[in-house]
TITITI-31828 format. One record per atom (N, C-alpha, C): residue number from 1; residue in one letter; y, x, z. Coordinates in Angstrom, 2 decimals, padded with zeros to 5 digits. Example, Ala and Ser with C-alpha at 12.3 -4.5 7.8 and 13.67 -1.06 7.14 Angstrom:
2
<pt><i>1</i><aa>a</aa><v>-005.69</v><u>013.19</u><w>007.80</w></pt>
<pt><i>1</i><aa>a</aa><v>-004.50</v><u>012.30</u><w>007.80</w></pt>
<pt><i>1</i><aa>a</aa><v>-003.30</v><u>013.20</u><w>007.80</w></pt>
<pt><i>2</i><aa>s</aa><v>-002.25</v><u>012.85</u><w>007.08</w></pt>
<pt><i>2</i><aa>s</aa><v>-001.06</v><u>013.67</u><w>007.14</w></pt>
<pt><i>2</i><aa>s</aa><v>000.03</v><u>012.90</u><w>007.87</w></pt>
END
This chain:
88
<pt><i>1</i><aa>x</aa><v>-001.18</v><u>000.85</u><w>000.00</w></pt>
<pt><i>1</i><aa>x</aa><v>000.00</v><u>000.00</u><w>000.00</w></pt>
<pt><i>1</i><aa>x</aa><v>001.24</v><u>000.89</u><w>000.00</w></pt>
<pt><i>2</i><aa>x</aa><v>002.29</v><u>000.35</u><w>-000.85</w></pt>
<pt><i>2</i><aa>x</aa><v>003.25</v><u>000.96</u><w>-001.04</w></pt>
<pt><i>2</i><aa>x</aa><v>004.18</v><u>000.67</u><w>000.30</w></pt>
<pt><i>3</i><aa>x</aa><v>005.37</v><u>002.17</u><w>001.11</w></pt>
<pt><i>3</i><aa>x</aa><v>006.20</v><u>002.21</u><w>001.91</w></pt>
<pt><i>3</i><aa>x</aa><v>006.89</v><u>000.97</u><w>001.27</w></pt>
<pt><i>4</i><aa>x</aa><v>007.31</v><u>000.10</u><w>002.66</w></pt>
<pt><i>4</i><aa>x</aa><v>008.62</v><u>-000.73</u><w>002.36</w></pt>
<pt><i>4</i><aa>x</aa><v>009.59</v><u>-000.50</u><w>003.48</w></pt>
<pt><i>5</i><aa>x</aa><v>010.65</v><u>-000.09</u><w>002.60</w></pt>
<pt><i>5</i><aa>x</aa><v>012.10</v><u>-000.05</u><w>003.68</w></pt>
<pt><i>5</i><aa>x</aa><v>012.94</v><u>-000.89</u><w>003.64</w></pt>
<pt><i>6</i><aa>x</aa><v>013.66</v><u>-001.43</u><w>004.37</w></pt>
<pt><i>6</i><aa>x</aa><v>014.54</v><u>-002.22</u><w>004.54</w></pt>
<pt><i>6</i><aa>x</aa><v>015.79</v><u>-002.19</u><w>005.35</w></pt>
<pt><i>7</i><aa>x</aa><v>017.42</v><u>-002.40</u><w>004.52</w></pt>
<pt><i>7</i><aa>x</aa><v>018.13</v><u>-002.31</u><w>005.88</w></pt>
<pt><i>7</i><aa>x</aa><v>018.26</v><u>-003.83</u><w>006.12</w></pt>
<pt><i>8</i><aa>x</aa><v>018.55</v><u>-004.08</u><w>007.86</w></pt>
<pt><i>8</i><aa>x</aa><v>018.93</v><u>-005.33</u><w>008.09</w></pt>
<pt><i>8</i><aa>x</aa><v>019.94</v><u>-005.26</u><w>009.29</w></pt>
<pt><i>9</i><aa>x</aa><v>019.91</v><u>-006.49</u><w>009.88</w></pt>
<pt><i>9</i><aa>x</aa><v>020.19</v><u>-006.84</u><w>010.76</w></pt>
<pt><i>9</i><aa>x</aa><v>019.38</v><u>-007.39</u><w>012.10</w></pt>
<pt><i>10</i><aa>x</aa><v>019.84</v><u>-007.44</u><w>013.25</w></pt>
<pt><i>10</i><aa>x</aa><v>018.45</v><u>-008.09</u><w>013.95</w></pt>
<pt><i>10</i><aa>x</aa><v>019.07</v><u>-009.51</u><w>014.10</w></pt>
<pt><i>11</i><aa>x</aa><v>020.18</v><u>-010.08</u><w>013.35</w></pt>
<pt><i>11</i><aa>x</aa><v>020.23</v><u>-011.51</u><w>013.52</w></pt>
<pt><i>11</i><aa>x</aa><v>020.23</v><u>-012.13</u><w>012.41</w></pt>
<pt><i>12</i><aa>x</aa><v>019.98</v><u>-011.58</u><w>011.21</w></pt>
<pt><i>12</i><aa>x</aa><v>020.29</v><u>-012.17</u><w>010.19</w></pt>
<pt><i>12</i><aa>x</aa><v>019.11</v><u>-012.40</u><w>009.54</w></pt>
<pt><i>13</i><aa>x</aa><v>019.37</v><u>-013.83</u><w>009.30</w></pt>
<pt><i>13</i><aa>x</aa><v>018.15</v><u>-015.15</u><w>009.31</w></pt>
<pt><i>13</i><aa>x</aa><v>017.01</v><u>-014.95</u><w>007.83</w></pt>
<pt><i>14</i><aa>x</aa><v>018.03</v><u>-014.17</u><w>006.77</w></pt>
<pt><i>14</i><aa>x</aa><v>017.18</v><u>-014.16</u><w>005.72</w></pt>
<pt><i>14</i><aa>x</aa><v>016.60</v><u>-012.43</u><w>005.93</w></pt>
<pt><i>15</i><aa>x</aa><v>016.81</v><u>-011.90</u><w>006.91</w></pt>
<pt><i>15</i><aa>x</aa><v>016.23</v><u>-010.15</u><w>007.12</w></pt>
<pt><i>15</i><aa>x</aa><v>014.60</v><u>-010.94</u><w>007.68</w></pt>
<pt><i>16</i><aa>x</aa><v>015.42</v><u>-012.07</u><w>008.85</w></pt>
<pt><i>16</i><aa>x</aa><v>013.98</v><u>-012.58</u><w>009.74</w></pt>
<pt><i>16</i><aa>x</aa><v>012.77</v><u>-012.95</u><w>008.36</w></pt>
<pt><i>17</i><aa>x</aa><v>013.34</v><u>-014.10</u><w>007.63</w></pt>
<pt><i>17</i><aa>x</aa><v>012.23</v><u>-014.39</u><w>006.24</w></pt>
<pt><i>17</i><aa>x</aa><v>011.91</v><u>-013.43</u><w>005.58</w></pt>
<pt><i>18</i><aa>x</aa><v>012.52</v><u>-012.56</u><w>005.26</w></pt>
<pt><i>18</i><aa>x</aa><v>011.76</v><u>-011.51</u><w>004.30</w></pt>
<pt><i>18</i><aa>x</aa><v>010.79</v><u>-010.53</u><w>005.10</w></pt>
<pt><i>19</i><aa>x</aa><v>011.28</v><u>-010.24</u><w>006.12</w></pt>
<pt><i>19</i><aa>x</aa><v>009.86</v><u>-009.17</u><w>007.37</w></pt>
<pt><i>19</i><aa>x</aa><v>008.85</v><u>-010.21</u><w>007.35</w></pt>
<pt><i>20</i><aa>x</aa><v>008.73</v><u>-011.85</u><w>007.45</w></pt>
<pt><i>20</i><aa>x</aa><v>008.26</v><u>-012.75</u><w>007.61</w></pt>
<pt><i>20</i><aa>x</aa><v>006.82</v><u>-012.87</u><w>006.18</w></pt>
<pt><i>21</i><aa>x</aa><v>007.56</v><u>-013.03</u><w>005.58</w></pt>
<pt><i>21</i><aa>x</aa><v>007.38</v><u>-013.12</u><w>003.97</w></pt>
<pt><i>21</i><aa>x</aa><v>006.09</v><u>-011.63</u><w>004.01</w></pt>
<pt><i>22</i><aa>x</aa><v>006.92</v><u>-010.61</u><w>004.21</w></pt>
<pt><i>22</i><aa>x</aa><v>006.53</v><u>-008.80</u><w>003.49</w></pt>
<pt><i>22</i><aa>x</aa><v>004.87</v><u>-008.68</u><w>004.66</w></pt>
<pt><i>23</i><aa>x</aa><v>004.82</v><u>-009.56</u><w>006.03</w></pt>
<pt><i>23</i><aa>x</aa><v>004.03</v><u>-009.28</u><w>006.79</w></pt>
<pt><i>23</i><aa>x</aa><v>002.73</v><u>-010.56</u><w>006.42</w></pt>
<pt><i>24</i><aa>x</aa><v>002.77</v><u>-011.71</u><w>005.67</w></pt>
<pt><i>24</i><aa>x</aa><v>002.15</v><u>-012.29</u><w>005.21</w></pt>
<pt><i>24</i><aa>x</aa><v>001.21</v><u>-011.88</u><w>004.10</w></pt>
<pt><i>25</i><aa>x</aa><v>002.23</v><u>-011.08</u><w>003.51</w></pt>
<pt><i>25</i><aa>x</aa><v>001.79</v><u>-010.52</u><w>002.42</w></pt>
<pt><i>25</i><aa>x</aa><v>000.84</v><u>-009.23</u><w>002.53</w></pt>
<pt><i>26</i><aa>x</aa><v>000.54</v><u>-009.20</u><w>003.55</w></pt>
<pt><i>26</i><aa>x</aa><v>-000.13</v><u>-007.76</u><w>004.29</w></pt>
<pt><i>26</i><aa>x</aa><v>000.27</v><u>-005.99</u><w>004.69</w></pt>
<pt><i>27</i><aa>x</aa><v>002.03</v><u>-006.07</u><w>004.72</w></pt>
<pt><i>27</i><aa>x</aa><v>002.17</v><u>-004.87</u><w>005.27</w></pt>
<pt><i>27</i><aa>x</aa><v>002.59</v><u>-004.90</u><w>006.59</w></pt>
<pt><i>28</i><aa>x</aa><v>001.82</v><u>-004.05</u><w>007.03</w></pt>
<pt><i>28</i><aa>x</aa><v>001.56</v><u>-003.79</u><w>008.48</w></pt>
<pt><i>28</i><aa>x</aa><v>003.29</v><u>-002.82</u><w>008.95</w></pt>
<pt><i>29</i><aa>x</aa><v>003.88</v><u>-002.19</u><w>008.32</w></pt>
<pt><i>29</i><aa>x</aa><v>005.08</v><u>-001.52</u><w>008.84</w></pt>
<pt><i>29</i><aa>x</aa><v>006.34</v><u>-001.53</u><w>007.86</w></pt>
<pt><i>30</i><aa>x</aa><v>007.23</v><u>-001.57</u><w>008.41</w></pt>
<pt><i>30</i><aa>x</aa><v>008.57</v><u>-001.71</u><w>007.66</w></pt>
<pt><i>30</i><aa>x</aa><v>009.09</v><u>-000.48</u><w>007.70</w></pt>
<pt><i>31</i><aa>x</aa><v>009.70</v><u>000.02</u><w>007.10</w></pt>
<pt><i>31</i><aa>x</aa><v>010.89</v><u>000.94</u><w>007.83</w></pt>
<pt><i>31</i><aa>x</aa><v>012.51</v><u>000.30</u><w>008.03</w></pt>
<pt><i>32</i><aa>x</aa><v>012.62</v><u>-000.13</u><w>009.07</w></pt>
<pt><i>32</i><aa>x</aa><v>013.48</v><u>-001.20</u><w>009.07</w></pt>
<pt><i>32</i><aa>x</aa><v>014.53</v><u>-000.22</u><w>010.15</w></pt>
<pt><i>33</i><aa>x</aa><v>016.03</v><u>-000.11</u><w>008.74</w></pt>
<pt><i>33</i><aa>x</aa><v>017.03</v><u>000.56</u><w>008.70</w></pt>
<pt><i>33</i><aa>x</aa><v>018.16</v><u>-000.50</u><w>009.54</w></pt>
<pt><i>34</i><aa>x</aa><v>018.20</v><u>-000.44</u><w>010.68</w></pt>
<pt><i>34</i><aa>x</aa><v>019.11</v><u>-001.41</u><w>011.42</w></pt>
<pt><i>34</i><aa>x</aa><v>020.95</v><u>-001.66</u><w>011.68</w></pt>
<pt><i>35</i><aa>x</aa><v>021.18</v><u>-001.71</u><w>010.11</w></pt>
<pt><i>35</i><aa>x</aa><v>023.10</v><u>-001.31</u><w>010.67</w></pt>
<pt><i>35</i><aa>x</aa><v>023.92</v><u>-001.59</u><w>011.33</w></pt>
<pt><i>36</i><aa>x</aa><v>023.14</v><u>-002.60</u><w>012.23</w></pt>
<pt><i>36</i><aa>x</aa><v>023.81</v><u>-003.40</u><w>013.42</w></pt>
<pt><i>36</i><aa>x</aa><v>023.65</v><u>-002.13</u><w>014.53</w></pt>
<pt><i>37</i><aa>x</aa><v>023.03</v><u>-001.53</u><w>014.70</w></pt>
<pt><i>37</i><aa>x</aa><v>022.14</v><u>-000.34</u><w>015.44</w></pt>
<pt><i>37</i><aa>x</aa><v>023.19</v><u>001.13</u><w>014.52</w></pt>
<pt><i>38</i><aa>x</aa><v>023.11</v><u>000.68</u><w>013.31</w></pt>
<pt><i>38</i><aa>x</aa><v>023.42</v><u>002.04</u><w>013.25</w></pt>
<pt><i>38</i><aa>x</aa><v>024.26</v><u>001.64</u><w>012.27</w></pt>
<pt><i>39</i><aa>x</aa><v>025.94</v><u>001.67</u><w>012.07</w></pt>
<pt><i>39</i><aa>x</aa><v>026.56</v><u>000.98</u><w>011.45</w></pt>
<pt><i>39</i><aa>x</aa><v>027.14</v><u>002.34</u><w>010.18</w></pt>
<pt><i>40</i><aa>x</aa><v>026.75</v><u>003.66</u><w>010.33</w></pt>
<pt><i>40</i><aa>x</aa><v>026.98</v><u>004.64</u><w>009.10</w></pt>
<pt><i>40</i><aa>x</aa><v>026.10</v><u>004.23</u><w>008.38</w></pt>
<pt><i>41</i><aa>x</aa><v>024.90</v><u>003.59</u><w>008.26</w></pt>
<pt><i>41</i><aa>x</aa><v>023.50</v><u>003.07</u><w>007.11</w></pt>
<pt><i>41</i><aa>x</aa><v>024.48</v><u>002.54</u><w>006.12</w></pt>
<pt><i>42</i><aa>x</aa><v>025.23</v><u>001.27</u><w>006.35</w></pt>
<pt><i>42</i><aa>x</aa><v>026.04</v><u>000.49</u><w>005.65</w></pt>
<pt><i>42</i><aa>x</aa><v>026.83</v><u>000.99</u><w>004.42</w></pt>
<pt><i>43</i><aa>x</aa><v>027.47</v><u>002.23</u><w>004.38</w></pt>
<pt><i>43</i><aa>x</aa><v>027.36</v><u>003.48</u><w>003.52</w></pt>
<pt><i>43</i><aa>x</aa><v>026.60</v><u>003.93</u><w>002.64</w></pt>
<pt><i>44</i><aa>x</aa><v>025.51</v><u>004.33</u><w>003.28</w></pt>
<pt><i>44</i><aa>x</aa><v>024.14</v><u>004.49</u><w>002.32</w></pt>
<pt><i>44</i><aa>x</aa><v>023.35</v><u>003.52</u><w>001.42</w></pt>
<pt><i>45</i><aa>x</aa><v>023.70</v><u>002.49</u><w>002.55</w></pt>
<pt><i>45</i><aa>x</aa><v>022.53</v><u>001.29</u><w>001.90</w></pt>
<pt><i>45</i><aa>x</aa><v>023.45</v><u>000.83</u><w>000.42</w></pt>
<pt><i>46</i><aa>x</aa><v>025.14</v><u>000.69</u><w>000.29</w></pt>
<pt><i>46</i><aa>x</aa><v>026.04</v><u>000.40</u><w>-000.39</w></pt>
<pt><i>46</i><aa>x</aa><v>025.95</v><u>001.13</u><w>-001.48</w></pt>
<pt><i>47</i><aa>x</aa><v>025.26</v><u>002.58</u><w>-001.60</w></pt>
<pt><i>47</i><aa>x</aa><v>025.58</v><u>003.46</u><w>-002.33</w></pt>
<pt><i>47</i><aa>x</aa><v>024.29</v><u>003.88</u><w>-002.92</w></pt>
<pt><i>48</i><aa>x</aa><v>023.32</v><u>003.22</u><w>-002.47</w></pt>
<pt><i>48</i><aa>x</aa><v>022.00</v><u>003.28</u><w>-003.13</w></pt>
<pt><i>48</i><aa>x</aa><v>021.43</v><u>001.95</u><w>-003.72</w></pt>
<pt><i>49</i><aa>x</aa><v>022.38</v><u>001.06</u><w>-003.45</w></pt>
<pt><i>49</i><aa>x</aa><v>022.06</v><u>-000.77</u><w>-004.18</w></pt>
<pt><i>49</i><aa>x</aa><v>023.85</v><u>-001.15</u><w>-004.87</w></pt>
<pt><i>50</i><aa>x</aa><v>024.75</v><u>-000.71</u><w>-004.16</w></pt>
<pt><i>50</i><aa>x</aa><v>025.46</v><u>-001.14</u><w>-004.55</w></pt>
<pt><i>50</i><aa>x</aa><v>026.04</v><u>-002.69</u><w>-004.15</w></pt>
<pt><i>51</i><aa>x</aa><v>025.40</v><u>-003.02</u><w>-003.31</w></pt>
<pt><i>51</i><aa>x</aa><v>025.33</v><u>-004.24</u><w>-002.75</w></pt>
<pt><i>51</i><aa>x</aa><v>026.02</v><u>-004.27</u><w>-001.27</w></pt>
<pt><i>52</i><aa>x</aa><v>026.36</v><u>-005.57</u><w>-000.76</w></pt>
<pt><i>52</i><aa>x</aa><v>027.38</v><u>-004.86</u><w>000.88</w></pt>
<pt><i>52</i><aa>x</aa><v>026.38</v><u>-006.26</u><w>001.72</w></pt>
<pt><i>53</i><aa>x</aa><v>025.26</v><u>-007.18</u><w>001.04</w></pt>
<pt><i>53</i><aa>x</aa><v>024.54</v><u>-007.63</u><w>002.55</w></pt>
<pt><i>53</i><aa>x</aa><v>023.42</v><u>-007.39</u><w>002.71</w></pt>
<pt><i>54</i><aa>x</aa><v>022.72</v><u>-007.92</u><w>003.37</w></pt>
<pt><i>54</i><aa>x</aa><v>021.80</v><u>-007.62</u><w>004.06</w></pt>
<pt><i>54</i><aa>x</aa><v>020.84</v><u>-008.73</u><w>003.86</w></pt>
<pt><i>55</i><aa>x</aa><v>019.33</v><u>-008.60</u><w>003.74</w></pt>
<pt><i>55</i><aa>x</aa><v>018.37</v><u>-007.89</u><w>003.38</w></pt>
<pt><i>55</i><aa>x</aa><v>018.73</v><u>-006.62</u><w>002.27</w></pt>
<pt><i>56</i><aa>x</aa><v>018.35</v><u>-005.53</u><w>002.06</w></pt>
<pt><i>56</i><aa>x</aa><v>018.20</v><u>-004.99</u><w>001.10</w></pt>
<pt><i>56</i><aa>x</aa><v>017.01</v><u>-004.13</u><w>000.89</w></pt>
<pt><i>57</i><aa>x</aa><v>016.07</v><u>-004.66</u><w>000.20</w></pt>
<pt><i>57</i><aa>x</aa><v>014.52</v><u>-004.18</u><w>000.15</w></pt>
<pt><i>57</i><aa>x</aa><v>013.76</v><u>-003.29</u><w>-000.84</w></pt>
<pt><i>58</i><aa>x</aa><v>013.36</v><u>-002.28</u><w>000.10</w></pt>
<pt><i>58</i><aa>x</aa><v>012.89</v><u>-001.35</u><w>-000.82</w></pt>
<pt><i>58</i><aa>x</aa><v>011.41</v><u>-001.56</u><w>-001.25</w></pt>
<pt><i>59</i><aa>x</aa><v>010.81</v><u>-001.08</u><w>-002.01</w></pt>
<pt><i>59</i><aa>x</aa><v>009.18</v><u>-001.21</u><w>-002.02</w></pt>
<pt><i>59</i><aa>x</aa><v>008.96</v><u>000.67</u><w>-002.95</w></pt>
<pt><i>60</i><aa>x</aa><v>008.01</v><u>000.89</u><w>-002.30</w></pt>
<pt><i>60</i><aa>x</aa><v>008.10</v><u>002.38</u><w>-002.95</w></pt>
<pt><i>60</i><aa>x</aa><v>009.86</v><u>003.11</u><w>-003.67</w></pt>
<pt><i>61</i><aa>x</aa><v>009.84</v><u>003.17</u><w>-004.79</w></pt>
<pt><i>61</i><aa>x</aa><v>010.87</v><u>003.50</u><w>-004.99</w></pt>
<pt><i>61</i><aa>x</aa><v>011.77</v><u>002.28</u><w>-005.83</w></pt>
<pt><i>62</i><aa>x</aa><v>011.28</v><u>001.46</u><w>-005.87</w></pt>
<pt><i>62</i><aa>x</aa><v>011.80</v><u>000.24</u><w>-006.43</w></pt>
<pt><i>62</i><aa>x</aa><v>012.62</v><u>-000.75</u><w>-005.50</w></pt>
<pt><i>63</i><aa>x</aa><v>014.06</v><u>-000.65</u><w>-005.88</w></pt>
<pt><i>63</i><aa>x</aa><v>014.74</v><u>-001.95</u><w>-004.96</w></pt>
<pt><i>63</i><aa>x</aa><v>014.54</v><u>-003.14</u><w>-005.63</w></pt>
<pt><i>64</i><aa>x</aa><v>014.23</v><u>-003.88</u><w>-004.31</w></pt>
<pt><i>64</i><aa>x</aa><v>014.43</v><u>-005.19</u><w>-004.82</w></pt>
<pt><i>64</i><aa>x</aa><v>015.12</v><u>-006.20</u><w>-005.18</w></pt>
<pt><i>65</i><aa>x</aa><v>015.94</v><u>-006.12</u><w>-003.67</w></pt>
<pt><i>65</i><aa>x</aa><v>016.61</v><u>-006.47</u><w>-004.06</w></pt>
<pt><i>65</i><aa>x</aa><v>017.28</v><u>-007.46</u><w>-002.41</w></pt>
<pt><i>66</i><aa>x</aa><v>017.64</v><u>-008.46</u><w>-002.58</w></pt>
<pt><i>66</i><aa>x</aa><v>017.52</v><u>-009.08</u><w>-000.99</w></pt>
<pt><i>66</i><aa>x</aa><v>016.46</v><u>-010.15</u><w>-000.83</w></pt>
<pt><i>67</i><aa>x</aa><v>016.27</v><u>-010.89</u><w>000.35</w></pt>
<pt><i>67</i><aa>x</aa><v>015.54</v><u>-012.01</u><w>000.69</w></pt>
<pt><i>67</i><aa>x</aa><v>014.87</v><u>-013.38</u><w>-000.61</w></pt>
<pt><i>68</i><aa>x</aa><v>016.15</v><u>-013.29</u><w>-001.00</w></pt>
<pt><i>68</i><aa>x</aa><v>015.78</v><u>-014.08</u><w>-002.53</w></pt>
<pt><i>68</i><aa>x</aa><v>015.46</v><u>-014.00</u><w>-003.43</w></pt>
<pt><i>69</i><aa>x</aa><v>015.72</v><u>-012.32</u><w>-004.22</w></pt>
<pt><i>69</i><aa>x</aa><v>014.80</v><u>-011.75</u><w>-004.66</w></pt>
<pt><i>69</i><aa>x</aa><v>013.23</v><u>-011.28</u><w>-004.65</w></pt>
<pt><i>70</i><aa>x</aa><v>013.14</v><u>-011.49</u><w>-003.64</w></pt>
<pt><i>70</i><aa>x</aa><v>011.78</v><u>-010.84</u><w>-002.71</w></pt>
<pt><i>70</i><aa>x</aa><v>011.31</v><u>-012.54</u><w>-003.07</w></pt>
<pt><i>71</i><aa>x</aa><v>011.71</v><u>-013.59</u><w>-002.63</w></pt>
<pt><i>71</i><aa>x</aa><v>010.81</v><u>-014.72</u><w>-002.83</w></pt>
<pt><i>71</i><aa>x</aa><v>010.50</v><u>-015.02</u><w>-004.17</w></pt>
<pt><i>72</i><aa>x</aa><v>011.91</v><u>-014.65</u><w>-004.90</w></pt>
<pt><i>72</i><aa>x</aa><v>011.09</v><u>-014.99</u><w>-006.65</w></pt>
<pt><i>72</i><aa>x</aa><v>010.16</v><u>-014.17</u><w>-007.31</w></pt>
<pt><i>73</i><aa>x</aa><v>010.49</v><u>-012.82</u><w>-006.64</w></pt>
<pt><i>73</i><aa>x</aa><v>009.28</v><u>-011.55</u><w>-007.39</w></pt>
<pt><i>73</i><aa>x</aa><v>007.39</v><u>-012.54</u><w>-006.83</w></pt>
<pt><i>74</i><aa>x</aa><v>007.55</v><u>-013.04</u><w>-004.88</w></pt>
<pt><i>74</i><aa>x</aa><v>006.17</v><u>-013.11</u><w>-004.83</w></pt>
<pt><i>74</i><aa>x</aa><v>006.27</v><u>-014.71</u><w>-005.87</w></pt>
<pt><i>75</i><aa>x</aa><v>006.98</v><u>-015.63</u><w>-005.74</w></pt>
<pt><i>75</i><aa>x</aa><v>007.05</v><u>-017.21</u><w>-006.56</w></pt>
<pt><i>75</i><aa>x</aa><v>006.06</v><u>-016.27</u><w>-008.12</w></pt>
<pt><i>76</i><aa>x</aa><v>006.75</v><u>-015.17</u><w>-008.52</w></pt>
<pt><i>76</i><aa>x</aa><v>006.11</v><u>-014.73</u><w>-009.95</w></pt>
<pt><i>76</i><aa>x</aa><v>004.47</v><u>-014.34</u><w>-010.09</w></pt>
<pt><i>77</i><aa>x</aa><v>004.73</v><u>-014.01</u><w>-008.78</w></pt>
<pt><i>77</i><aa>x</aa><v>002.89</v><u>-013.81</u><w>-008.23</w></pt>
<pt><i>77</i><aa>x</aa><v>003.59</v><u>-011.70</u><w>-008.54</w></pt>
<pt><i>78</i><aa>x</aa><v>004.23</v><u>-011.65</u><w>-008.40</w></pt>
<pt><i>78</i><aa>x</aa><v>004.32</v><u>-009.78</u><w>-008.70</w></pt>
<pt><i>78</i><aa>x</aa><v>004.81</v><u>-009.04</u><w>-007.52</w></pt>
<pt><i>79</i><aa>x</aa><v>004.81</v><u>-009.65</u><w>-006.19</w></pt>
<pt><i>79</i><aa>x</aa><v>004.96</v><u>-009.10</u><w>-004.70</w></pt>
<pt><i>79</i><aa>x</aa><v>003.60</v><u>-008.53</u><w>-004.46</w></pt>
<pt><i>80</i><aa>x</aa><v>002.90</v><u>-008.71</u><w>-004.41</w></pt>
<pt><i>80</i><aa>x</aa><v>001.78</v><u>-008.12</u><w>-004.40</w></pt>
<pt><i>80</i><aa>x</aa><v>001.04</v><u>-007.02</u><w>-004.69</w></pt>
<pt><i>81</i><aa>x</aa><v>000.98</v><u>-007.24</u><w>-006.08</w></pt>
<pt><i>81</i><aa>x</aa><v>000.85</v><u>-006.13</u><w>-007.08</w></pt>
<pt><i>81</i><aa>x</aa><v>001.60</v><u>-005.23</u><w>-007.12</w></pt>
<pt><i>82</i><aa>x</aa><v>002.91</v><u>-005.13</u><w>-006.61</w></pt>
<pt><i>82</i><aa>x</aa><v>004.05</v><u>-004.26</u><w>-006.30</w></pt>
<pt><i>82</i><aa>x</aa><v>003.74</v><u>-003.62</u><w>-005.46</w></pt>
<pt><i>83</i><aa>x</aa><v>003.68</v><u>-004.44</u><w>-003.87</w></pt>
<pt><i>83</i><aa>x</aa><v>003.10</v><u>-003.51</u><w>-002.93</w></pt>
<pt><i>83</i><aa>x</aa><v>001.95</v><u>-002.80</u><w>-003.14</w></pt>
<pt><i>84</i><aa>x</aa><v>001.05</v><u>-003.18</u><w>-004.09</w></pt>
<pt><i>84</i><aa>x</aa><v>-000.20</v><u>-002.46</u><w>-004.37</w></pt>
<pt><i>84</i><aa>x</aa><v>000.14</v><u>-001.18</u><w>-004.98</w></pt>
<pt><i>85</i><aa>x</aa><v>001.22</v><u>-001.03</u><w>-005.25</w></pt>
<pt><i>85</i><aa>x</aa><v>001.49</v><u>000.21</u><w>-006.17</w></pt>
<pt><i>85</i><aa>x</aa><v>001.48</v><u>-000.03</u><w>-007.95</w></pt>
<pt><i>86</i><aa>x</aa><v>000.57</v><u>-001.48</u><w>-008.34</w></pt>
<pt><i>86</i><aa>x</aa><v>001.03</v><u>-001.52</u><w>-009.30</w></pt>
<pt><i>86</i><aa>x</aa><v>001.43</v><u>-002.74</u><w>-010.37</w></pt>
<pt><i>87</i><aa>x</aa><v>002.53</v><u>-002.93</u><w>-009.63</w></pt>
<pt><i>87</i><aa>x</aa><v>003.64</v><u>-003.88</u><w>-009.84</w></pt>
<pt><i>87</i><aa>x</aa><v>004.49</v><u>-003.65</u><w>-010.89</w></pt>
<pt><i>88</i><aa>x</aa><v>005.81</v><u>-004.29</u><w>-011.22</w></pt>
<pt><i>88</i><aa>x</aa><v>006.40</v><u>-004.39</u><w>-012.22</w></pt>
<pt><i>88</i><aa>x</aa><v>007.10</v><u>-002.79</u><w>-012.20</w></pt>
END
C-alpha cells in the first residue's frame, strides 16, 4: 500500500471524512501534517498544491487533491487501485 499524507486540521469536518473514507478503504496510517499544530506547514502545503484549505491529500506521490476529490476518485472505483500502487 501506497504512503498517504495529509495536511489537516483536527476540527475540520471534511479532514474527519476523508481519514474516515482513506481508513475504510484499508490504510492503516496517515501521515497526518497538522497546521493547526504546526501553522509553518500552511506554507508548504500552499506551495506544493497550490491550494490554501484543508484536506490536502497525498497518495504516494500523487496529490489528490481535498475531501471531494478523494470521494470522486473512490465514486470512480480508482481509490483503491491508487492506494495499491496502481492507480491512475
Amino acid at each position: 500500500m501506497q504512503a498517504v499524507k495529509m495536511f489537516s486540521t483536527n476540527s475540520c469536518p471534511f479532514c474527519i471524512r476523508a481519514k474516515a473514507l482513506l481508513r475504510e478503504r484499508g490504510v492503516d496510517a496517515i501521515d497526518d501534517l497538522r497546521i493547526d499544530e504546526r501553522p509553518e506547514l500552511r506554507g508548504t502545503m500552499i506551495e506544493m498544491t497550490g491550494r490554501y484549505t484543508v484536506p490536502q491529500i497525498f497518495i504516494g506521490a500523487t496529490h489528490v487533491g481535498g475531501c471531494d476529490d478523494l470521494m470522486a476518485l473512490d465514486r470512480r472505483g480508482e481509490l483503491v487501485p491508487l492506494l495499491a500502487g496502481s492507480g491512475t
